[in-house]
C-alpha positions in Angstrom: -62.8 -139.0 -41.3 -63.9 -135.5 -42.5 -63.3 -135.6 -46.2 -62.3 -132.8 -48.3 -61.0 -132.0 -51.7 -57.3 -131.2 -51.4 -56.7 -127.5 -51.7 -55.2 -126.2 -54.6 -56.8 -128.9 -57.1 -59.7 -127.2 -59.5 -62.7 -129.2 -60.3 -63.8 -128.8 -64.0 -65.9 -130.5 -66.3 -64.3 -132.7 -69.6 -67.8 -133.0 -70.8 -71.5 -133.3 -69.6 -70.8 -136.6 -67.8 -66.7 -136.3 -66.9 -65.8 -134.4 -63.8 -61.5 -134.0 -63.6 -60.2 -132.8 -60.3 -56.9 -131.1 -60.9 -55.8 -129.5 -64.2 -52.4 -131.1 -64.9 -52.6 -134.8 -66.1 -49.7 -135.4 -63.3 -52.1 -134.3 -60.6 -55.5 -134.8 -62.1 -57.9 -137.6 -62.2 -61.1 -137.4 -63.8 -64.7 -139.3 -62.9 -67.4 -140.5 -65.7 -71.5 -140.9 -64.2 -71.1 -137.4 -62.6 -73.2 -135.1 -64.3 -76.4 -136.2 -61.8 -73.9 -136.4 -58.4 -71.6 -133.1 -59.1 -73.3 -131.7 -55.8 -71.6 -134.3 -53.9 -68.0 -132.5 -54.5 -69.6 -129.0 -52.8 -69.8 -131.4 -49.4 -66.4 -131.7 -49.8 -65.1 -129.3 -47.7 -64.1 -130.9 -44.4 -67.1 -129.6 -42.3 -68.8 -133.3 -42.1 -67.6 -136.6 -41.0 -68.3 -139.4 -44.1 -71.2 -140.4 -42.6 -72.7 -136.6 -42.5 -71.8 -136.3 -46.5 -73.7 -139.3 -47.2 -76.7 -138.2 -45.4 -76.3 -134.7 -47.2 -75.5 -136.4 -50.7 -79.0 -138.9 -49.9 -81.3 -135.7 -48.7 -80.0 -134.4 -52.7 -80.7 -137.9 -54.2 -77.8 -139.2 -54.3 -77.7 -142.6 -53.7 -75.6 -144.2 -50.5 -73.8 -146.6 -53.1 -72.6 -144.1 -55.3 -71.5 -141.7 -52.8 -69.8 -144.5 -51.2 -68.3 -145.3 -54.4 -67.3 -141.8 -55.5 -65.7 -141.3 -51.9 -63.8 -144.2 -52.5 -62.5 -143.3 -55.9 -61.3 -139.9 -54.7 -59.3 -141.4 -51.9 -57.6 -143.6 -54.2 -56.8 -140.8 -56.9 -55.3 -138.9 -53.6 -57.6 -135.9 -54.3 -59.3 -135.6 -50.5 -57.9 -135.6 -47.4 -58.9 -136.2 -44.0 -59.6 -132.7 -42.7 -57.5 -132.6 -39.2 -59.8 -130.2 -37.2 -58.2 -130.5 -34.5 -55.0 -129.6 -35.7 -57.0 -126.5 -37.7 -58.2 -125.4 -34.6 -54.7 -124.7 -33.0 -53.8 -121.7 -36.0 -55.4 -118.8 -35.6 -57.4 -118.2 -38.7 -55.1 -115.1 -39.9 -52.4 -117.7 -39.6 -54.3 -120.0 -41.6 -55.4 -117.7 -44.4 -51.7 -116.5 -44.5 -49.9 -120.0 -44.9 -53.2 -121.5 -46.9 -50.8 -121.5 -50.1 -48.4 -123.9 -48.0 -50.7 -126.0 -46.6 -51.9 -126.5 -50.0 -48.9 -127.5 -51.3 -47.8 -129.9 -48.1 -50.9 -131.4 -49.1 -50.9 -132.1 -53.0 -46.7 -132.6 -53.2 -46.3 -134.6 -50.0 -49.6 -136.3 -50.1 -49.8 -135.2 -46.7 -53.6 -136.8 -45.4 -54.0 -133.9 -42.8 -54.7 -131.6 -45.8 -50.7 -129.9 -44.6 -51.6 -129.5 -41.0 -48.7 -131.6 -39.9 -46.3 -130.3 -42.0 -47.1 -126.9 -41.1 -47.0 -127.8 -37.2 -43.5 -129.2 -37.6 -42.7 -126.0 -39.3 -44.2 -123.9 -36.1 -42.5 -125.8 -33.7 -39.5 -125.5 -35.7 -36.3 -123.0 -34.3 -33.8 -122.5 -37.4 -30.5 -120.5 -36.8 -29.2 -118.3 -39.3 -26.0 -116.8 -39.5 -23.5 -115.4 -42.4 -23.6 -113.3 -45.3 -26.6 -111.0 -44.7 -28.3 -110.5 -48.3 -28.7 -114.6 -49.1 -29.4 -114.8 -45.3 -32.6 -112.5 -45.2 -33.6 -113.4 -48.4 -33.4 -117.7 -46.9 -35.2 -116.5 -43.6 -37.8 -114.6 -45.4 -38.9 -118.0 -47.4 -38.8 -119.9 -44.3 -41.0 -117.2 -42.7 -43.5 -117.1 -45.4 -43.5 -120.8 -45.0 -44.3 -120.7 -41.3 -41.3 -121.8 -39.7 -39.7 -119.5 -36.6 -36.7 -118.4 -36.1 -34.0 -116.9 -33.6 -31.7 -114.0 -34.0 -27.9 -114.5 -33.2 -26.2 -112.2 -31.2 -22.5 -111.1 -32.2 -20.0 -112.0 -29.6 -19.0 -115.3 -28.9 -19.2 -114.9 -24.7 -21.9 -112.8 -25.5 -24.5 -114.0 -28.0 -27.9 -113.5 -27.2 -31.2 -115.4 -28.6 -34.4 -114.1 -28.9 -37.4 -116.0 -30.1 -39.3 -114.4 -33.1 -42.2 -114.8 -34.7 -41.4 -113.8 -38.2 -37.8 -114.8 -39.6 -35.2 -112.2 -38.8 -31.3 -112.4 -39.0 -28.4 -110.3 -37.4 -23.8 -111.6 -37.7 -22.8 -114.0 -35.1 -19.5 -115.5 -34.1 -21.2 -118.2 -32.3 -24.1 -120.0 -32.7 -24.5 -122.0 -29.4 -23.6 -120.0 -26.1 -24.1 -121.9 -22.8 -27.1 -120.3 -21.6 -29.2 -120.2 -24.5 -29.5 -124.1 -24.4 -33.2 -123.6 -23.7 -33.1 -121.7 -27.4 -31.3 -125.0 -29.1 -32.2 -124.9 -32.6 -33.5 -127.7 -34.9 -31.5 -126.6 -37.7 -28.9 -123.9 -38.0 -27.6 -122.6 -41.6 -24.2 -121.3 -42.5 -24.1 -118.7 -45.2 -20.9 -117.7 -46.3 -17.3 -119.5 -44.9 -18.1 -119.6 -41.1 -15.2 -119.1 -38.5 -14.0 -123.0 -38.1 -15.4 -123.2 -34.6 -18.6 -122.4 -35.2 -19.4 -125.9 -37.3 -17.0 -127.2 -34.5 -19.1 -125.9 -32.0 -22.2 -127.6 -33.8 -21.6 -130.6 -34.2 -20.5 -131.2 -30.9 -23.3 -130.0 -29.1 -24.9 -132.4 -32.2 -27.2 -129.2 -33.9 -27.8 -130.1 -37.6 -26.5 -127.5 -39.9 -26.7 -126.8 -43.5 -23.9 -124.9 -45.5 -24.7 -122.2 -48.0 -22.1 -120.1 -50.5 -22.3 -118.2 -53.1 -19.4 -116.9 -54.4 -17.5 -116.7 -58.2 -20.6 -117.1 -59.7 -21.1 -120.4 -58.7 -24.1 -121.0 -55.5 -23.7 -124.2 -53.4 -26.3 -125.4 -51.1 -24.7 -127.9 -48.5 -23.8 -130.5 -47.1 -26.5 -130.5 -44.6 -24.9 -131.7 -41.3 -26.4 -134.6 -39.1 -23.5 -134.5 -36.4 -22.6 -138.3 -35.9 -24.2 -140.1 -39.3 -23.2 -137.9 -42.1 -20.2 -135.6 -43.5 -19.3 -133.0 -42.0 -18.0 -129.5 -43.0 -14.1 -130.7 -42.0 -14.8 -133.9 -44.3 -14.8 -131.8 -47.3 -11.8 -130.0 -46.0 -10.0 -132.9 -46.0 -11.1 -134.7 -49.4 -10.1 -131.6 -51.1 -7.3 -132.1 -49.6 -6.5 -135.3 -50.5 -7.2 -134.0 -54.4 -5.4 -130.8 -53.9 -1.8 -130.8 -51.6 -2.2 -126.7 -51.7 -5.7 -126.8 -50.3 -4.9 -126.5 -46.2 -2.7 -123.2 -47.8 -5.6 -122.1 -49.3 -8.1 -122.8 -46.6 -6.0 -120.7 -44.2 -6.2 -117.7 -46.4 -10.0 -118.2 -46.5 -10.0 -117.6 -43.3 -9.2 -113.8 -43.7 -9.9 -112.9 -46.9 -12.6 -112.6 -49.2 -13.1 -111.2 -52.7 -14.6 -107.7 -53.1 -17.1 -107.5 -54.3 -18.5 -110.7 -54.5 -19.8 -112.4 -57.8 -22.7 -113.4 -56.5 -25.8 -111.1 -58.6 -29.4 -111.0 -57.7 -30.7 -113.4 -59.8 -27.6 -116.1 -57.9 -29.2 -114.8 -54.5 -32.6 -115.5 -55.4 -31.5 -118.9 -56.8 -29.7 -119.8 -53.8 -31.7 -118.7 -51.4 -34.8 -120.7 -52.1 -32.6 -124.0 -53.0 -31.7 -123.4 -49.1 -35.1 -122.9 -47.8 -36.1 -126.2 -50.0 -33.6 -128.1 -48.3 -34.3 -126.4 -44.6 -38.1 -127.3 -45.0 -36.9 -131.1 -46.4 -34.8 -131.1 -43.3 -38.4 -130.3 -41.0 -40.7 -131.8 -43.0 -39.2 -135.2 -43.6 -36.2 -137.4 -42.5 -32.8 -135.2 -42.5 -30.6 -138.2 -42.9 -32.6 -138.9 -46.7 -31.9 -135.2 -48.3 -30.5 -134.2 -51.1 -27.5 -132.4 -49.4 -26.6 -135.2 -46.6 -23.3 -136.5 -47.8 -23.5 -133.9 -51.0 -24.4 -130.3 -52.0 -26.6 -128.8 -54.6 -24.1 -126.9 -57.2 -25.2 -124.3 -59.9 -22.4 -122.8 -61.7 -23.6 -119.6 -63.7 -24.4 -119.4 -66.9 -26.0 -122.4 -66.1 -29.8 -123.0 -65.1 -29.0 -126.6 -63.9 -28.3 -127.4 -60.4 -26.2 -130.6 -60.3 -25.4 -132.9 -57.3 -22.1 -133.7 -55.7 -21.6 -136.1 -53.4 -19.0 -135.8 -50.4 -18.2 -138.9 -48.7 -17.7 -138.6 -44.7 -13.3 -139.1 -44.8 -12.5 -141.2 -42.1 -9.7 -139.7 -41.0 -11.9 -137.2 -39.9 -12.4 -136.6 -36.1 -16.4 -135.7 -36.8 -17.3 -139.7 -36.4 -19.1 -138.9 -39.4 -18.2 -142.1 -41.1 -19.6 -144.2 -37.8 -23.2 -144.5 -38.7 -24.7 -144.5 -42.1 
């Protein structure tokens, strides 16, 4: 182990003798008996194994015992992680000091041990496919970018699309996400901004790509369902609940298919909103277990004036042809 104080957490002193790591009672713990051993938190910083900061912390005084104790106290507040060289050494260091805020952040809201380096090497392995409505579209692929994660342009003809690797997040209209030949491009994630055509989800989930859904449209932003082809519901399921509610809806759904409103209630403050509520759930998507997010089998609603976003939950309908409602 390489121990360090987890980024992003600020030691400072309560009084003479109280050391508190983190500001915010919800992150923070604090230490009595450290006014003699507050050197022992400058070794801290992930260049020495634990047996290199004791030897440091006893050349000071320290004493083995109450480094060893100290050490042992931190790891249990969850204030120090296990510095992943290793993993370190694979970023180049502008890449590091570009994404430090995020690996900061892996590592104090996930608890992540590797101080974020795993989360953020999912995230630069990742491939996330964007496609729709172009304003909440860039403003989704420049979070993911700032967050580390790569993405592909779409090209715009279905027999034609192109997909070019890039390493900043860029978008461009498609018809189609998944042409034949760019199966060596197949994307972890793809995300659906506005009302696609209805084969491109089609398309999706049978060649079984994840997707996630994003509108934003009478004032009202939904992020989801996110779409794990085979275990959850899928875009179709929805079309045919509302259904079941609404007799009119297939009428509807049919118009929707060319027309839209112009201009679209959907403001800056609504993109900006929706835009990182997608991103959220894209980065859930990498950095966890898909099948466990907030928008499998539901979507993320905020309905202006409003400030809340409220969940809905969309059961897979089983007389839907997605197999949706197979696995659980």
């Amino acid at each position: 182990m390489r121990p360090a104080l987890k980024a992003g957490l600020l030691p400072v002193w309560r009084d003479r003798d109280t050391l508190q790591i983190g500001i915010d009672p919800r992150r923070a713990i604090a230490l009595s008996g450290m006014r003699y051993n507050a050197l022992l938190i400058g070794l801290l910083d992930g260049s020495r194994s634990r047996d290199e900061v004791i030897a440091a912390a006893a050349r000071h005084g320290i004493p083995v015992a109450t480094t060893e104790r100290i050490l042992t106290l931190l790891a249990a507040g969850g204030v120090i992680d296990d510095f992943a060289a290793a993993a370190m050494q694979g970023l180049l260091s502008p890449l590091r000091a570009r994404l430090a805020s995020e690996l900061a952040t892996a590592s104090i809201a996930h608890a992540d041990p590797t101080g974020g380096a795993g989360y953020l090497a999912r995230r630069q392995a990742a491939v996330v496919l964007i496609d729709g409505e172009r304003r909440i579209g860039r403003a989704i692929a420049r979070i993911l970018g700032s967050a580390g994660v790569r993405t592909v342009r779409a090209g715009t003809g279905a027999s034609s699309a192109t997909f070019a690797s890039a390493p900043a997040c860029r978008t461009a209209p498609a018809k189609t996400f998944m042409p034949d030949h760019a199966a060596a491009l197949r994307p972890q994630l793809a995300v659906l901004v506005g009302r696609p055509a209805l084969d491109v989800p089609l398309a999706l989930v049978r060649r079984r790509v994840p997707h996630l859904a994003v509108t934003a449209t009478e004032a009202i932003g939904i992020v989801g369902p996110l779409v794990i082809p085979g275990r959850t519901a899928c875009l179709r399921c929805l079309d045919y609940v509302r259904a079941a509610h609404d007799p009119s809806w297939p009428l509807i759904l049919a118009q929707l298919g060319t027309r839209r409103p112009e201009p679209v209630a959907c403001d800056a403050v609504l993109v900006a909103a929706v835009a990182a509520q997608a991103a959220a759930q894209v980065l859930a998507a990498i950095d966890n277990v898909p099948i466990a997010s907030a928008v499998a089998n539901g979507t993320l609603e905020l309905v202006l004036p409003d400030w809340r976003w409220r969940r809905r939950t969309w059961p897979a309908h089983p007389a839907c042809p997605c197999s949706g409602h197979a696995r659980r």
